[in-house]
C-alpha positions, -999 to 999 in steps of 0.1 A, spaced: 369 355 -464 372 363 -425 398 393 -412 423 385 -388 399 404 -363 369 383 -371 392 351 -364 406 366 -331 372 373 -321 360 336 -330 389 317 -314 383 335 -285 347 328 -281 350 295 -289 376 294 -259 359 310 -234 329 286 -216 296 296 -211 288 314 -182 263 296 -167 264 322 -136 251 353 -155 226 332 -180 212 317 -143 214 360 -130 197 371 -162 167 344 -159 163 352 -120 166 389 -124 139 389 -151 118 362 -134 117 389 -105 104 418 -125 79 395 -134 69 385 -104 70 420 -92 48 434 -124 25 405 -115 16 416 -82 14 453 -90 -13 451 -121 -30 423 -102 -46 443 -77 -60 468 -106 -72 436 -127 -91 423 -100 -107 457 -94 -116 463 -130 -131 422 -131 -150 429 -99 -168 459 -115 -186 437 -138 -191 406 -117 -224 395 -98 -227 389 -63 -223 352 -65 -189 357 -85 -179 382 -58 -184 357 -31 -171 326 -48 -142 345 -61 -140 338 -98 -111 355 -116 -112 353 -150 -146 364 -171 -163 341 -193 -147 314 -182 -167 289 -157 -195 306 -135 -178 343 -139 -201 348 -170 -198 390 -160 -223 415 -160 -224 452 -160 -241 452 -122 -209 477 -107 -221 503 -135 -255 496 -136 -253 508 -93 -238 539 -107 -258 546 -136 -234 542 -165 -239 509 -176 -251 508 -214 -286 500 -206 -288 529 -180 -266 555 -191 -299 575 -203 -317 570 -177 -320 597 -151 -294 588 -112 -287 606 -86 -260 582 -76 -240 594 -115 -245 630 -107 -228 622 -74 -203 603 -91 -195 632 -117 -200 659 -92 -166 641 -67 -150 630 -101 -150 671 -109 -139 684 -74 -109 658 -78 -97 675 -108 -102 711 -95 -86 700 -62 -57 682 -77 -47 706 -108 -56 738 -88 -33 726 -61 -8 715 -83 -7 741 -107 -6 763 -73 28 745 -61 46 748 -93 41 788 -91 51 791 -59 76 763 -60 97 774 -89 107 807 -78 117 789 -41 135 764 -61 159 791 -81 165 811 -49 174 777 -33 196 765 -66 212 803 -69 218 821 -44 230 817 -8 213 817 24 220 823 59 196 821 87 216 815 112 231 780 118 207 774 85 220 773 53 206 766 15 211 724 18 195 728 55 164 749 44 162 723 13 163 694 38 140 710 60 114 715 29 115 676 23 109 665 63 78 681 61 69 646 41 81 628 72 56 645 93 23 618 94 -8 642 86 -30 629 117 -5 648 134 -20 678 119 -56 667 121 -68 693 150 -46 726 140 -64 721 105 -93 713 116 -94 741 147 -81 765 120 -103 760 88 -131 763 112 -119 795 121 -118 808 87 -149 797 73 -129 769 50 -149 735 57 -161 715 37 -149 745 10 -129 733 -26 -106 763 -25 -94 749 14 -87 718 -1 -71 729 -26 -46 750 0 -42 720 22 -27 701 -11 -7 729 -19 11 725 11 12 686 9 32 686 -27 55 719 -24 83 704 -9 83 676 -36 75 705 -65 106 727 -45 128 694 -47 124 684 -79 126 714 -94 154 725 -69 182 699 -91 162 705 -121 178 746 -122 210 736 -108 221 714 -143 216 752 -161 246 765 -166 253 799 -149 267 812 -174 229 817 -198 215 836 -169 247 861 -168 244 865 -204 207 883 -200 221 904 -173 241 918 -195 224 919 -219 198 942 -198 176 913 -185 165 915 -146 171 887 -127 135 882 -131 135 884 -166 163 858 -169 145 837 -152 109 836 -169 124 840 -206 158 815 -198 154 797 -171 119 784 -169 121 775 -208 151 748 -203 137 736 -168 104 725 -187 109 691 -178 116 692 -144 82 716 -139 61 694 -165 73 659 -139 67 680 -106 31 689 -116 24 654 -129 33 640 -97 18 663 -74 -15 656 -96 -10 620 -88 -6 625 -50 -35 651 -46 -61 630 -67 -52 599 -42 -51 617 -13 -83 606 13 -73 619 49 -77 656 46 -103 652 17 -126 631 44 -113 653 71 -123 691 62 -151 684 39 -187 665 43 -210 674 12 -204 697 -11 -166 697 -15 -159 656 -12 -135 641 -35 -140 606 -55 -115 586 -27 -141 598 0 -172 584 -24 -149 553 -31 -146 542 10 -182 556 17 -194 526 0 -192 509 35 -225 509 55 -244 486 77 -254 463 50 -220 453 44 -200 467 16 -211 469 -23 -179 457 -36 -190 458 -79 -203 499 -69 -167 504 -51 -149 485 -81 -166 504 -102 -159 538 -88 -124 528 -80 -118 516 -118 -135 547 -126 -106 568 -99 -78 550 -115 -83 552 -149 -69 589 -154 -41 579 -132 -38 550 -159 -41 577 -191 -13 597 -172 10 568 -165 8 555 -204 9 588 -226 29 614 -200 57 584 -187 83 599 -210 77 631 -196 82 621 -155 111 602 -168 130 628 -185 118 657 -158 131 630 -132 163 623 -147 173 650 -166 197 662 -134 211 629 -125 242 631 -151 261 669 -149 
């Protein structure tokens, strides 16, 4: 036995007709994100596919393995030395490989864990108190942080270069990692920036009177509930420094190379080895990949968590 409601609700579905315009949005809109998905995870299928494919599928340009003359072989990490028949054997080219796969991670966590420090404290001075340098106040010095991502870096090619000679820094892991550092602090100072200003004012007055420095408010209250924010800043500036190749290929030329220098050095006179640069790219993308999958909640939330007061 229907209520009244359920009645009204039926008569007045059964009145309305359907609305072909949103059905027709909903299918375009969808078809879209498809299409959009598509040509974003193509690129990174083709470069995984070419990693195991022979010369002759490189040239002909089979797509899909195992299925006509793309048969697939392991000939991208055999070049390297970590195929499964030569992962015992002894290559110089895999000690390379490990060697720029190791200064990536120093460069980009050192650098990144670098920005956060220095960035969160900027970031609550910006969020809490006022500034006046002049004509300059705290929304003009925030601004003025985030152009520095406008600037293009050959701009800055010679002064770093002219510089870092100057202080003994080529071709050095700890330059690198300062040039980073300086590459990701305005995002780090940005994100974090909103991130302190959704804390209520209110907790940090609290611990003053309760004794707390402003200090101490702000490493046993503040950092605490700005987690987030901190946890998606250093994710990201992880992301930028690990696929950063300009200053990487610019201020270092042995010792201190990175694995998006190895990656393009794969051009020479012969022509290029595209199954060693797919498999060396594969290789460069796949913690990018790990981060994207298991840590995509956390850049969300850190991202997000100031958009709603």
């Amino acid at each position: 036995m229907t209520t009244a409601s359920e009645a009204y609700a039926a008569r007045r579905r059964a009145s309305q007709p359907w609305n072909w315009s949103r059905a027709t949005a909903k299918i375009l809109i969808y078809a879209a994100l498809l299409t959009w998905a598509f040509i974003c995870l193509f690129p990174i299928y083709w470069t995984i596919s070419t990693s195991f494919k022979t010369a002759v599928n490189v040239t002909q340009g089979d797509i899909i393995p195992f299925i006509g003359r793309f048969q697939g072989d392991w000939k991208g990490w055999r070049s390297l030395g970590l195929s499964p028949d030569t992962i015992f054997e002894v290559s110089t080219v895999r000690d390379e490989f490990f060697l720029r796969f190791g200064n990536s991670v120093m460069a980009s966590v050192g650098a990144s864990l670098l920005a956060v420090i220095i960035g969160a404290p900027a970031a609550y001075g910006l969020a809490r108190f006022n500034y006046k340098f002049g004509p300059w106040r705290n929304k003009d010095i925030s601004f003025f942080f985030l152009s520095q991502l406008l600037l293009p870096p050959v701009v800055l090619a010679m002064p770093f270069l002219v510089l870092y000679k100057e202080l003994a820094l080529l071709d050095n892991l700890f330059g690198l990692i300062l040039v980073y550092t300086l590459m990701v602090l305005p995002i780090v100072i940005w994100i974090t920036r909103d991130q302190f200003e959704t804390i209520p004012i209110e907790l940090e007055q609290a611990a003053l009177v309760d004794g707390c420095t402003i200090w101490g408010a702000f490493i046993r209250i503040v950092l605490p509930l700005a987690l987030p924010g901190l946890v998606a800043a250093f994710i990201l500036s992880v992301v930028l420094c690990w696929n950063e190749y300009f200053f990487a290929a610019l201020l270092t030329s042995t010792s201190a190379k990175t694995v998006p220098v190895m990656v393009a050095s794969q051009t020479g006179s012969q022509g290029i080895s595209w199954w060693t640069m797919a498999a060396l790219s594969t290789g460069a993308i796949a913690p990018l990949i790990v981060i994207g999958i298991f840590l995509e909640r956390y850049i969300v939330k850190g991202l997000t968590a100031g958009a709603v007061k």
